[in-house]
VEXFI-554586 format. One record per atom (N, C-alpha, C): z, y, x; residue in one letter. Coordinates in pm, whole numbers, plus 50000, padded with zeros to 5 digits. Example, Ala and Ser with C-alpha at 12.3 -4.5 7.8 and 13.67 -1.06 7.14 Angstrom:
BEGIN
507804943151319a/507804955051230a/507804967051320a/507084977551285s/507144989451367s/507875000351290s/
END
This chain:
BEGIN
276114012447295x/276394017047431x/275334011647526x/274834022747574x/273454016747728x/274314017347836x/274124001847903x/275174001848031x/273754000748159x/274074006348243x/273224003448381x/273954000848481x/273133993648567x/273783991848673x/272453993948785x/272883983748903x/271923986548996x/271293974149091x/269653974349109x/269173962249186x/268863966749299x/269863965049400x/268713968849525x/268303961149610x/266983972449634x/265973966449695x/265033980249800x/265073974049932x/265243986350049x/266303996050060x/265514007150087x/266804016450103x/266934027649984x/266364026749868x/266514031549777x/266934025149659x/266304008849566x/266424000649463x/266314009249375x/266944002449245x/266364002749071x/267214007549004x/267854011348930x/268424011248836x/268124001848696x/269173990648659x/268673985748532x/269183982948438x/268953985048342x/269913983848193x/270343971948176x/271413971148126x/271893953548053x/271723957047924x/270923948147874x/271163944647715x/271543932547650x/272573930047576x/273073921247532x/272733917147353x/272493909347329x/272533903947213x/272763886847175x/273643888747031x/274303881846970x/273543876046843x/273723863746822x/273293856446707x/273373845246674x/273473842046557x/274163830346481x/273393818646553x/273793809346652x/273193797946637x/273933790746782x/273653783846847x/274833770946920x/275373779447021x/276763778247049x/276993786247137x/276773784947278x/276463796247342x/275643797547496x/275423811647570x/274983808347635x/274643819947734x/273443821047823x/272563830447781x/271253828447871x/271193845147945x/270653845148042x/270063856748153x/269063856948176x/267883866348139x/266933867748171x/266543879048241x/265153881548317x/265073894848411x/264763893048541x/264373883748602x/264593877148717x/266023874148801x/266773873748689x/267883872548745x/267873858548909x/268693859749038x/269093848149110x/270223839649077x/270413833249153x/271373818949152x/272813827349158x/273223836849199x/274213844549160x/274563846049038x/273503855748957x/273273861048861x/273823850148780x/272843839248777x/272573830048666x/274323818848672x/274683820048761x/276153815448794x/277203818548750x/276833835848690x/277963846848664x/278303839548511x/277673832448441x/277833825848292x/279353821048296x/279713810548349x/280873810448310x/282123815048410x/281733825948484x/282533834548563x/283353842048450x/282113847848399x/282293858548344x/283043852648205x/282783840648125x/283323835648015x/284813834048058x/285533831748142x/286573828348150x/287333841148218x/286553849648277x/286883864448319x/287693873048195x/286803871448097x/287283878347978x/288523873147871x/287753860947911x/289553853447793x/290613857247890x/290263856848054x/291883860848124x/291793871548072x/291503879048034x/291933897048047x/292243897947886x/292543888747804x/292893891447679x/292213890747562x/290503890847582x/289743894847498x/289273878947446x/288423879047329x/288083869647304x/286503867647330x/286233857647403x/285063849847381x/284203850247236x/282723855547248x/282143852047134x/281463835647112x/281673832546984x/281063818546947x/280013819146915x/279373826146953x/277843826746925x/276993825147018x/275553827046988x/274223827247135x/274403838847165x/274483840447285x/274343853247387x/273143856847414x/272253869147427x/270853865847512x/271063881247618x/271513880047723x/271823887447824x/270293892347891x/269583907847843x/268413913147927x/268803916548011x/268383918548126x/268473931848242x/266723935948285x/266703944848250x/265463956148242x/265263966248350x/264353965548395x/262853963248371x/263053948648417x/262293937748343x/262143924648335x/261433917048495x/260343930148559x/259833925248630x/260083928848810x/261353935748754x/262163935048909x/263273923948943x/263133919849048x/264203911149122x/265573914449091x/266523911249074x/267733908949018x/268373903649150x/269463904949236x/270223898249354x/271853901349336x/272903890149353x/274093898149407x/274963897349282x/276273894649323x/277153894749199x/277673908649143x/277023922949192x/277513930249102x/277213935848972x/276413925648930x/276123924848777x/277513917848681x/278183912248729x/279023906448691x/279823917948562x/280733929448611x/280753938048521x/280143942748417x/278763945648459x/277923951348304x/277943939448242x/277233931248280x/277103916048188x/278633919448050x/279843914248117x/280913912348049x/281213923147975x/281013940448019x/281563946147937x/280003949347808x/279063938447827x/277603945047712x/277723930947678x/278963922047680x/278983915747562x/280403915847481x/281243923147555x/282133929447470x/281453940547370x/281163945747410x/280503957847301x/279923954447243x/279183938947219x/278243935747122x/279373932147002x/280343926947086x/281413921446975x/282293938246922x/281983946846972x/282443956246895x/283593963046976x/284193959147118x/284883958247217x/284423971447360x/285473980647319x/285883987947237x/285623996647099x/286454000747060x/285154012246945x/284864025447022x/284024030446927x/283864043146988x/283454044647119x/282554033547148x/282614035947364x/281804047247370x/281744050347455x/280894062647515x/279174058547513x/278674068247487x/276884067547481x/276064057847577x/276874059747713x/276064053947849x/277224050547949x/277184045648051x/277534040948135x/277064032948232x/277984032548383x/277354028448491x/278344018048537x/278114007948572x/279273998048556x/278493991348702x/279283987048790x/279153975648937x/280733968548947x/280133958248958x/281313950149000x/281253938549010x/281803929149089x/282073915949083x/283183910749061x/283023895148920x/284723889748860x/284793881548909x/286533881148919x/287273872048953x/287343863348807x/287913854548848x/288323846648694x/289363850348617x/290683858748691x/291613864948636x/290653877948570x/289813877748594x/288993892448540x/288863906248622x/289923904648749x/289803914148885x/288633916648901x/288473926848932x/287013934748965x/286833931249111x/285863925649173x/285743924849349x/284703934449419x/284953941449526x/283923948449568x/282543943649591x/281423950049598x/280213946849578x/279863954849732x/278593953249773x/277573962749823x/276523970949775x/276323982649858x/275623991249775x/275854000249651x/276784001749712x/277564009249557x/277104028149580x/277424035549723x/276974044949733x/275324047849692x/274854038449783x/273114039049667x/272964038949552x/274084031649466x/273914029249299x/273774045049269x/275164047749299x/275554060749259x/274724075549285x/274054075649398x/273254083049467x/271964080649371x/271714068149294x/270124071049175x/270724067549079x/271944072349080x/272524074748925x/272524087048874x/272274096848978x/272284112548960x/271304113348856x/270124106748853x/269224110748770x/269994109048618x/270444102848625x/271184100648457x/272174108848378x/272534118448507x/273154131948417x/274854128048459x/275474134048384x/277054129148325x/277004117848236x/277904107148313x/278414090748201x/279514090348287x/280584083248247x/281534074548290x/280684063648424x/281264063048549x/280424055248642x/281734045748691x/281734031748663x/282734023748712x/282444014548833x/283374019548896x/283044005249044x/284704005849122x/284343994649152x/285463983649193x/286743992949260x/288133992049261x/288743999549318x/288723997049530x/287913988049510x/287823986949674x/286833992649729x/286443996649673x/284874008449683x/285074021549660x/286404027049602x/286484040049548x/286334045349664x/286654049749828x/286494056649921x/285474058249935x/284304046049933x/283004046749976x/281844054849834x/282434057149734x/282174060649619x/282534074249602x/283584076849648x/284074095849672x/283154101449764x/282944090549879x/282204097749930x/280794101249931x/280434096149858x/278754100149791x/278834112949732x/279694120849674x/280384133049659x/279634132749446x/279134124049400x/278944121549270x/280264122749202x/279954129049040x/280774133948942x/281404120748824x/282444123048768x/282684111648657x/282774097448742x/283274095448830x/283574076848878x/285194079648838x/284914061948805x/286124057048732x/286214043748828x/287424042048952x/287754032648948x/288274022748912x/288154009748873x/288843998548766x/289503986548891x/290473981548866x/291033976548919x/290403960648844x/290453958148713x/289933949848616x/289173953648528x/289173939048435x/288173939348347x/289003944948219x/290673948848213x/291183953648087x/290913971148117x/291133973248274x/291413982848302x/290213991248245x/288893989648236x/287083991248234x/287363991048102x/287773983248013x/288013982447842x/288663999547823x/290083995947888x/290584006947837x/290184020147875x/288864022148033x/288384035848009x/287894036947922x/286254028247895x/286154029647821x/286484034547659x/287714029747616x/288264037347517x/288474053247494x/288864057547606x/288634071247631x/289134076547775x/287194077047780x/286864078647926x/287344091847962x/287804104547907x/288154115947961x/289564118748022x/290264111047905x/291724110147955x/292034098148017x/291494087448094x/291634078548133x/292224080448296x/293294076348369x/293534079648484x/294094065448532x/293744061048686x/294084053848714x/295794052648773x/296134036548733x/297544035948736x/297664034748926x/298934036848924x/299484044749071x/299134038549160x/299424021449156x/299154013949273x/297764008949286x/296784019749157x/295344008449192x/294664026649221x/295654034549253x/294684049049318x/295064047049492x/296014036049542x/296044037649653x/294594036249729x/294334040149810x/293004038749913x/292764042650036x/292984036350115x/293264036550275x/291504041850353x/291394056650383x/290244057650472x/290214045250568x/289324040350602x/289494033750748x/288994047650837x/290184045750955x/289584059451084x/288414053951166x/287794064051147x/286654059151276x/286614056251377x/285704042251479x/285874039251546x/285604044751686x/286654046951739x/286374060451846x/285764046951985x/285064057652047x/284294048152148x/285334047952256x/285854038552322x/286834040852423x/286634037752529x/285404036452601x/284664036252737x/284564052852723x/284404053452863x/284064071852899x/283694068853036x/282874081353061x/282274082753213x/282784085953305x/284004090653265x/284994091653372x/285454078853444x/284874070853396x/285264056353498x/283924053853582x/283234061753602x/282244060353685x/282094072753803x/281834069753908x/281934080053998x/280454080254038x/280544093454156x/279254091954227x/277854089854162x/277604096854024x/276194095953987x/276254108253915x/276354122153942x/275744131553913x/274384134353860x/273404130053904x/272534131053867x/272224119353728x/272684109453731x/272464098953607x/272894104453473x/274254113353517x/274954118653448x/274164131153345x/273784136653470x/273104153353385x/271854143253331x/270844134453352x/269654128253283x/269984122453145x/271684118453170x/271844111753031x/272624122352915x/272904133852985x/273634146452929x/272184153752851x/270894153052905x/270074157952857x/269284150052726x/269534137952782x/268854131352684x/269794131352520x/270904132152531x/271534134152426x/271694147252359x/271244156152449x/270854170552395x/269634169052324x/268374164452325x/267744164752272x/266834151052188x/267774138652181x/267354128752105x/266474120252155x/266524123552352x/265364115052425x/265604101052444x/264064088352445x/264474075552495x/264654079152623x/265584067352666x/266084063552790x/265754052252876x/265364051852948x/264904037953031x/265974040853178x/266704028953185x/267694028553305x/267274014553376x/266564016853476x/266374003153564x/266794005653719x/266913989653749x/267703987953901x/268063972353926x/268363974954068x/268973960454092x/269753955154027x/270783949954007x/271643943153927x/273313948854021x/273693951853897x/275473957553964x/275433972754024x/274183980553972x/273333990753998x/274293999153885x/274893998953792x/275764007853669x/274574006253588x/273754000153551x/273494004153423x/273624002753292x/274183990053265x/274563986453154x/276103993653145x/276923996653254x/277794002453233x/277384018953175x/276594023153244x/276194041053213x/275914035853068x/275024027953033x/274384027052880x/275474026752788x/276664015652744x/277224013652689x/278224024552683x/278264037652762x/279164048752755x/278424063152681x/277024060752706x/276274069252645x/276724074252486x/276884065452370x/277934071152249x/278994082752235x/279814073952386x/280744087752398x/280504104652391x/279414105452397x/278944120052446x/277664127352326x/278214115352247x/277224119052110x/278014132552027x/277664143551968x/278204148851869x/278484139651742x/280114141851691x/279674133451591x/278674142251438x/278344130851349x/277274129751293x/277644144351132x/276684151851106x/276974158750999x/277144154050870x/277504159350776x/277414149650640x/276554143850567x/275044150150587x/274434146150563x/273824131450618x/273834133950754x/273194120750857x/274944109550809x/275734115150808x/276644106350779x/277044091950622x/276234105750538x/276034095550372x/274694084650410x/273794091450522x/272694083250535x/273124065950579x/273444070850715x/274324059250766x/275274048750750x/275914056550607x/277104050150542x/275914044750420x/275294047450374x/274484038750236x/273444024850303x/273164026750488x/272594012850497x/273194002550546x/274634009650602x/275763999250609x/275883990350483x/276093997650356x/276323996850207x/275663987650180x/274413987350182x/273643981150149x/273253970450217x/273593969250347x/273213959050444x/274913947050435x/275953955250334x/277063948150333x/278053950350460x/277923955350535x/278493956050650x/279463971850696x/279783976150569x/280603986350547x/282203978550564x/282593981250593x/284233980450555x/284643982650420x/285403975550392x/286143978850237x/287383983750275x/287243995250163x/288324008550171x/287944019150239x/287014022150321x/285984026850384x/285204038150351x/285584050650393x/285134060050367x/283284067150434x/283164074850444x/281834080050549x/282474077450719x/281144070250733x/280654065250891x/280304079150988x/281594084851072x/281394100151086x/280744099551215x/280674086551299x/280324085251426x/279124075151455x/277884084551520x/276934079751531x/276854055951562x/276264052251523x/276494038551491x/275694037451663x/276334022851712x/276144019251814x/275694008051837x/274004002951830x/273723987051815x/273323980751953x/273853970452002x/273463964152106x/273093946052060x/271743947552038x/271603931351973x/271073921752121x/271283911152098x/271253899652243x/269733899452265x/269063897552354x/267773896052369x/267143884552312x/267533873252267x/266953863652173x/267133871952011x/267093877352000x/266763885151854x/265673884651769x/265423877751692x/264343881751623x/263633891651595x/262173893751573x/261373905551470x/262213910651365x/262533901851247x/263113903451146x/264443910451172x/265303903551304x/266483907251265x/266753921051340x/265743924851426x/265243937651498x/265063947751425x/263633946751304x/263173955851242x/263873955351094x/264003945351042x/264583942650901x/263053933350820x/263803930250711x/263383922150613x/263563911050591x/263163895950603x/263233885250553x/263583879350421x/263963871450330x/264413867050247x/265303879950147x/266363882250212x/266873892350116x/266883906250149x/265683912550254x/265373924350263x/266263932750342x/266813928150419x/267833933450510x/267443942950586x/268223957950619x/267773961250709x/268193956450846x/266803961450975x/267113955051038x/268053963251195x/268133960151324x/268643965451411x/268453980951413x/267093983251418x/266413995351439x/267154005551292x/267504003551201x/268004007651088x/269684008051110x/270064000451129x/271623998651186x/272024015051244x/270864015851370x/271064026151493x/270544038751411x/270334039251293x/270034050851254x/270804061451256x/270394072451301x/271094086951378x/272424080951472x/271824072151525x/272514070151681x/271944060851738x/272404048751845x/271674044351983x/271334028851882x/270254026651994x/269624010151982x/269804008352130x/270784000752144x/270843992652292x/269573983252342x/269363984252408x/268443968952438x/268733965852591x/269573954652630x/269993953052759x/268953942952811x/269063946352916x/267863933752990x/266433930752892x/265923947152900x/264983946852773x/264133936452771x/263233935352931x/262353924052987x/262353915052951x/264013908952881x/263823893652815x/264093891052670x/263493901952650x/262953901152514x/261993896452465x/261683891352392x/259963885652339x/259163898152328x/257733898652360x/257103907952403x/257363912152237x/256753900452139x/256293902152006x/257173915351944x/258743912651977x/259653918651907x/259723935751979x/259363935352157x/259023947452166x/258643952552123x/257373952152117x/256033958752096x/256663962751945x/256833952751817x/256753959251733x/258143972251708x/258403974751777x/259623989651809x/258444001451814x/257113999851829x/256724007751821x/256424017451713x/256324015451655x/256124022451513x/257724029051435x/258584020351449x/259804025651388x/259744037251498x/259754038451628x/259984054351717x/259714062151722x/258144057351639x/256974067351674x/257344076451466x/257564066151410x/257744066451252x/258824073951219x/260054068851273x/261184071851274x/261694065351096x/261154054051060x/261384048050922x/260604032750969x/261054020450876x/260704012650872x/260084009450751x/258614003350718x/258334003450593x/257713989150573x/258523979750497x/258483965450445x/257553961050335x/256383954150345x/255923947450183x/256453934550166x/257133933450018x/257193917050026x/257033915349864x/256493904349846x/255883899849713x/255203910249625x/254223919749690x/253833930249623x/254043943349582x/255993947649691x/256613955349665x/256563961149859x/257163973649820x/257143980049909x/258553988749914x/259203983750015x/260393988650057x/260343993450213x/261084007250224x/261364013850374x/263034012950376x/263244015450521x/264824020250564x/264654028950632x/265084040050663x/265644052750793x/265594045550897x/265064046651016x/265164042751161x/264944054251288x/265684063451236x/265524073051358x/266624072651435x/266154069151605x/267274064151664x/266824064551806x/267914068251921x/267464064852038x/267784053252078x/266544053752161x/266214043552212x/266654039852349x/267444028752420x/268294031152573x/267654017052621x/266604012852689x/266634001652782x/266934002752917x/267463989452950x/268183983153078x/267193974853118x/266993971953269x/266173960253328x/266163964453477x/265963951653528x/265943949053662x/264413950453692x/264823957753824x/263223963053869x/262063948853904x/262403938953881x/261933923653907x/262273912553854x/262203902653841x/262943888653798x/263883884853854x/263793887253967x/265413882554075x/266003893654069x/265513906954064x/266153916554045x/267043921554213x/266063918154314x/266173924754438x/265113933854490x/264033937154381x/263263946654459x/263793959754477x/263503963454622x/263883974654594x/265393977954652x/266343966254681x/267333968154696x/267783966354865x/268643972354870x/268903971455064x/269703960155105x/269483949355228x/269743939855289x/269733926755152x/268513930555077x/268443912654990x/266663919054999x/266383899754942x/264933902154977x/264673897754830x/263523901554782x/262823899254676x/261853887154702x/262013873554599x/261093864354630x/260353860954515x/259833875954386x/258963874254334x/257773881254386x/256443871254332x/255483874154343x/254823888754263x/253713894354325x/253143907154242x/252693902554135x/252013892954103x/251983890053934x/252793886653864x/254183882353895x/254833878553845x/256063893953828x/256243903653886x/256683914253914x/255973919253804x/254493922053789x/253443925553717x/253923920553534x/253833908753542x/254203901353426x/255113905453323x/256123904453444x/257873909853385x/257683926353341x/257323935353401x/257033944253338x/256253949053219x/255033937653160x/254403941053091x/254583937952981x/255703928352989x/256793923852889x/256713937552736x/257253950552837x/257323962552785x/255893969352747x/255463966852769x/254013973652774x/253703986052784x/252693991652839x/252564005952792x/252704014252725x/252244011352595x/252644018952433x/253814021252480x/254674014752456x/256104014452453x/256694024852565x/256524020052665x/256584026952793x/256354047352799x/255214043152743x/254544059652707x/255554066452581x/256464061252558x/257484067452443x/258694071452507x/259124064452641x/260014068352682x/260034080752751x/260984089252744x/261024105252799x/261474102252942x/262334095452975x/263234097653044x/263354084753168x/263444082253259x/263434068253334x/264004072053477x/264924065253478x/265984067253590x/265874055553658x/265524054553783x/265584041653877x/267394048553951x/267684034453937x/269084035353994x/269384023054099x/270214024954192x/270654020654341x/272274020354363x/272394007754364x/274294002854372x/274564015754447x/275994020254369x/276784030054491x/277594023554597x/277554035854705x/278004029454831x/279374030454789x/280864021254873x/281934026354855x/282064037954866x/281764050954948x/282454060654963x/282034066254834x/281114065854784x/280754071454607x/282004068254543x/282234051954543x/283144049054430x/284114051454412x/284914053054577x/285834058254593x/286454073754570x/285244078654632x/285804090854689x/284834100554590x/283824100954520x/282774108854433x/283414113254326x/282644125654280x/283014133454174x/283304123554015x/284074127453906x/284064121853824x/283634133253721x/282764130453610x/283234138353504x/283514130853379x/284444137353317x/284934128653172x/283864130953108x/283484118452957x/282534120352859x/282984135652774x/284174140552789x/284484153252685x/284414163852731x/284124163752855x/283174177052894x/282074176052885x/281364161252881x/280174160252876x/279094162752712x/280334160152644x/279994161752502x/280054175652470x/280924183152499x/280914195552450x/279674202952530x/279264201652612x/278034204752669x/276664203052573x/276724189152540x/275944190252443x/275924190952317x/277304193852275x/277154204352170x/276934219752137x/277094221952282x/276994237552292x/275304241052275x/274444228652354x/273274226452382x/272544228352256x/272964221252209x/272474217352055x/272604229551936x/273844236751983x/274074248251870x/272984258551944x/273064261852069x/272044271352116x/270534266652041x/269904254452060x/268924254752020x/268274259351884x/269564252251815x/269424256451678x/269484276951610x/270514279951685x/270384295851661x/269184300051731x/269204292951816x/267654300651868x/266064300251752x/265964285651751x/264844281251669x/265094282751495x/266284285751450x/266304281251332x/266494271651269x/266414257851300x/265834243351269x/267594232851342x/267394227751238x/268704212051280x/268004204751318x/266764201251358x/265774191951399x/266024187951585x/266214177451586x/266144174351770x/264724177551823x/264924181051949x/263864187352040x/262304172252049x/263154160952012x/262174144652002x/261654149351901x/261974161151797x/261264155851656x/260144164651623x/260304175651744x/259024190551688x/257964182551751x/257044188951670x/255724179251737x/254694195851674x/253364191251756x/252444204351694x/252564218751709x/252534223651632x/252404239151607x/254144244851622x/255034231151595x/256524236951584x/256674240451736x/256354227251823x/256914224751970x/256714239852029x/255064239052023x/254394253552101x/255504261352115x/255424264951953x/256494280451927x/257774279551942x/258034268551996x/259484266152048x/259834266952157x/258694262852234x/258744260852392x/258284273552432x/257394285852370x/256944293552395x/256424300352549x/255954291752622x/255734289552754x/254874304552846x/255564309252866x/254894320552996x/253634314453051x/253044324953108x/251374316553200x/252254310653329x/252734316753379x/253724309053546x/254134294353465x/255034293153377x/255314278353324x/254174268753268x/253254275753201x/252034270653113x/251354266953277x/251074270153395x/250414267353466x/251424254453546x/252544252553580x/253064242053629x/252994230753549x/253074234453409x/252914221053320x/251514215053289x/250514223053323x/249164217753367x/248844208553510x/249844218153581x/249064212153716x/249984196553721x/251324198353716x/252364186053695x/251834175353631x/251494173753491x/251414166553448x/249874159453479x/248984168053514x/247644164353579x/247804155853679x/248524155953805x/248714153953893x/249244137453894x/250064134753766x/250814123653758x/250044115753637x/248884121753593x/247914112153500x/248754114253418x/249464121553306x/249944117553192x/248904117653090x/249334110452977x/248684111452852x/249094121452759x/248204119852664x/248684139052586x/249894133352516x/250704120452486x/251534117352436x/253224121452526x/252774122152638x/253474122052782x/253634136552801x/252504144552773x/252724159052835x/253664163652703x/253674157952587x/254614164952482x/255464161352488x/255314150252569x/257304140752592x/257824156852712x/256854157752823x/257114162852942x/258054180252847x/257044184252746x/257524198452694x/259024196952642x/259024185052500x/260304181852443x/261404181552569x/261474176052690x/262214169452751x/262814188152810x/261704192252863x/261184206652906x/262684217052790x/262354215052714x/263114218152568x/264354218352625x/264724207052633x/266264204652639x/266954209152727x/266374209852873x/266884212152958x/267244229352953x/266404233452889x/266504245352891x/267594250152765x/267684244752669x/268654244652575x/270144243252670x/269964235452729x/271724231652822x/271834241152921x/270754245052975x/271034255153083x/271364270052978x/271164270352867x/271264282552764x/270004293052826x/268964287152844x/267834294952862x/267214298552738x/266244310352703x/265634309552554x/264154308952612x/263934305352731x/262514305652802x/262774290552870x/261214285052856x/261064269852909x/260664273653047x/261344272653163x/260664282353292x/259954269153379x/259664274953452x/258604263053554x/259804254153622x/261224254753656x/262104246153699x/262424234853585x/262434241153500x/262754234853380x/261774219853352x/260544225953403x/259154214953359x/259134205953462x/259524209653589x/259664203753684x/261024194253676x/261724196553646x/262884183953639x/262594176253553x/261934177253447x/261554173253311x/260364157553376x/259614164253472x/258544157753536x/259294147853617x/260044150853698x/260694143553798x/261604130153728x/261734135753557x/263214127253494x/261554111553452x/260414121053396x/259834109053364x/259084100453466x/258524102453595x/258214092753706x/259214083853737x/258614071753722x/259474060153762x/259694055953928x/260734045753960x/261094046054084x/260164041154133x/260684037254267x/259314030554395x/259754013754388x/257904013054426x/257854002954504x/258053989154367x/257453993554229x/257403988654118x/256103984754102x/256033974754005x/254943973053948x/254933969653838x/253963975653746x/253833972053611x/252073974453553x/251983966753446x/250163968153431x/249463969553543x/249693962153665x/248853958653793x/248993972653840x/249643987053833x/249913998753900x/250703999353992x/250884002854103x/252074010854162x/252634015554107x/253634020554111x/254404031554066x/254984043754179x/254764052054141x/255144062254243x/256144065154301x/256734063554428x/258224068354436x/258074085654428x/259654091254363x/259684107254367x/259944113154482x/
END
């Protein structure tokens, strides 16, 4: 019997065989393969795993492979193959089946414990055809839902014996098929607790129509961390596909729920501004993904972006521009998915009174200068969208329009289905680039001439005038236009000029 299991490593890993062999001489147990301190631990886990479950211990030398020899080995869900490829050496069961896929981690009673990464196992197990595929019964939700053929949940290590025996008629007993979805976590902030910002509203209604970054700056007590942290609400939730995505780097990052079915609602990361590179982008020691991967097909918070380490800014650039993160470590090369919007918060200054009515600002222009460059340009030049915002007066708060996030959502789902019947394409309006955008935006000479003179006028870069079209895109998608018209380019223009009376990279900034 060939048992496999699985090493991972990024957002794809290995598949690797256990081979076991037996022979006359002192009794022991060795692991080889690069197995870790896990791995190499599982020896007498696993020896006393099996005498609980009935079976007998062999008195012989063990020599436990896991293949290919020259991949990394991590994680106790080797624990299973190990035990059941040295039962089978002893002859335990007969007749087993040709192949198999075995994950799990033992208890000492021989209980199977959930692992991570089990939807990835299963997902590059496809290549292997039809086998019997066993993993833990606390994983079976997250395992159905990879939508893969032949899984056998095991409750134990007798239970895994006796599929094995015969894996076709094998059905699990009543109380180990129970399995509780966890429901998804519904966002329970909404914009209906905010009044008086119509316009913040339709900028952030657009940007979720078409997958735009967001930059929200202002004085302080200005709504923005409140508008940001409501932005989710108004997400469509996620299709099945973006949904297995999301649910395999949870999986793998360990941070799935057990019992836990598909992650149906876009993921929501807000990490503290002392954050690391590493714990931002991913990698370190055991290859983690990182923040930017978390937010995949949904938001990356960054509050009070400014006090962030420039280092860890700056490097956001490439995952936005990439929309993937791609890791070398010890000669290997691992990526994760990182396509995600992007939402920063910051005060137009360090004291965070420029700009604001009856307080005075008592930073200096280089130091105003400074704090902004924190962000830098690159970075800056990625954002679509930048809203300078101004505390509301009482009569706003009081007395101003409200709209709920569920009108606001169905808006942009309506947005989103128009675009798509129009263009053909499930792709967000952030993602056409080239020859797609053109023929998407398909621009009249009256529009083709405002988006020349506009963007001329305001110095953009050619990175900026395609932000200006994409943005251009959307708006016109929500208004249910199938033409990008010259109003369209013009709000688009107006959403990316930043407020007054700023400074950043020693510039002015323009008021609108």
């Amino acid at each position: 019997m060939t048992i496999f299991s699985y090493a991972s490593f990024g957002y794809e890993g290995e598949l690797v065989t256990v081979e076991v062999d037996l022979r006359p001489a002192l009794p022991g147990i060795e692991i080889v393969g690069l197995p870790d301190s896990a791995i190499r631990e599982a020896k007498e886990r696993i020896r006393v795993a099996i005498r609980n479950s009935g079976f007998e211990y062999p008195t012989k030398r063990i020599l436990v492979n896991l293949y290919p020899a020259g991949v990394p080995k991590a994680g106790a869900s080797f624990d299973l193959p190990i035990a059941l490829g040295i039962l089978a050496a002893c002859g335990i069961p007969e007749n087993p089946p040709e192949r198999i896929l075995a994950l799990g981690e033992l208890q000492l009673s021989g209980r199977v414990r959930a692992v991570d990464g089990v939807i990835a196992a299963l997902h590059e197990s496809e290549a292997l055809g039809e086998l019997p595929r066993l993993v833990p019964l606390e994983n079976s939700p997250e395992a159905a839902a990879a939508g893969i053929r032949s899984l056998r949940p095991v409750r134990d290590l007798a239970d895994a014996v006796e599929l094995l025996r015969a894996p076709e008629s094998w059905t699990a007993r009543d109380e180990d098929a129970e399995g509780n979805d966890s429901e998804d976590q519904k966002n329970e902030l909404d914009y209906g607790d905010m009044a008086g910002c119509p316009e913040l509203l339709r900028a952030l209604q657009i940007a979720a129509v078409g997958g735009h970054h967001v930059m929200l700056f202002g004085p302080p007590g200005s709504g923005k961390s409140m508008a940001a942290v409501r932005f989710p609400s108004i997400l469509p939730p996620l299709c099945h596909r973006e949904a297995l995505e999301v649910t395999r780097i949870y999986s793998v990052a360990g941070k799935l729920p057990r019992r836990s079915g598909l992650i149906k609602d876009p993921p929501f990361r807000k990490p503290h501004h002392s954050a690391s590179r590493e714990g931002l982008i991913g990698g370190g020691p055991a290859l983690q993904p990182g923040e930017v991967s978390l937010a995949h097909n949904g938001v990356l918070l960054l509050d009070e972006a400014a006090e962030f380490h420039s280092g860890v800014l700056q490097a956001l650039r490439e995952p936005v521009e990439q929309r993937r993160v791609d890791i070398v470590r010890a000669g290997r090369r691992a990526f994760f998915p990182a396509r995600f919007q992007l939402l920063l918060t910051l005060n137009p200054c360090p004291c965070g009174n420029l700009g604001k009515e009856d307080a005075v600002c008592l930073c200096t222009e280089r130091e105003i200068s400074r704090y902004w460059k924190t962000l830098g340009g690159a970075l800056l030049d990625r954002i679509d969208i930048r809203i300078p915002l101004n505390p509301a007066g009482p009569d706003a708060l009081l007395g101003g329009k409200r709209r709920e996030s569920g009108s606001l959502r169905e808006g942009v789902i309506r947005a989103r289905q128009f675009g798509k019947n129009l263009r053909m394409t499930d792709r967000l309006n952030t993602d056409l680039e080239g020859r797609e955008l053109s023929e998407a935006a398909a621009l009249e000479q009256n529009s083709r001439r405002v988006l020349m003179e506009e963007t001329h006028r305001e110095g953009f870069s050619n990175r900026a005038v395609h932000g200006v079209l994409k943005l251009a895109l959307s708006i016109a998608d929500l208004d249910a236009s199938d033409r990008v018209r010259g109003d369209h380019i013009l709000e688009a223009v107006q959403m990316r000029r930043v407020g007054e009376n700023l400074f950043y990279s020693g510039l002015r900034i323009r008021s609108p």
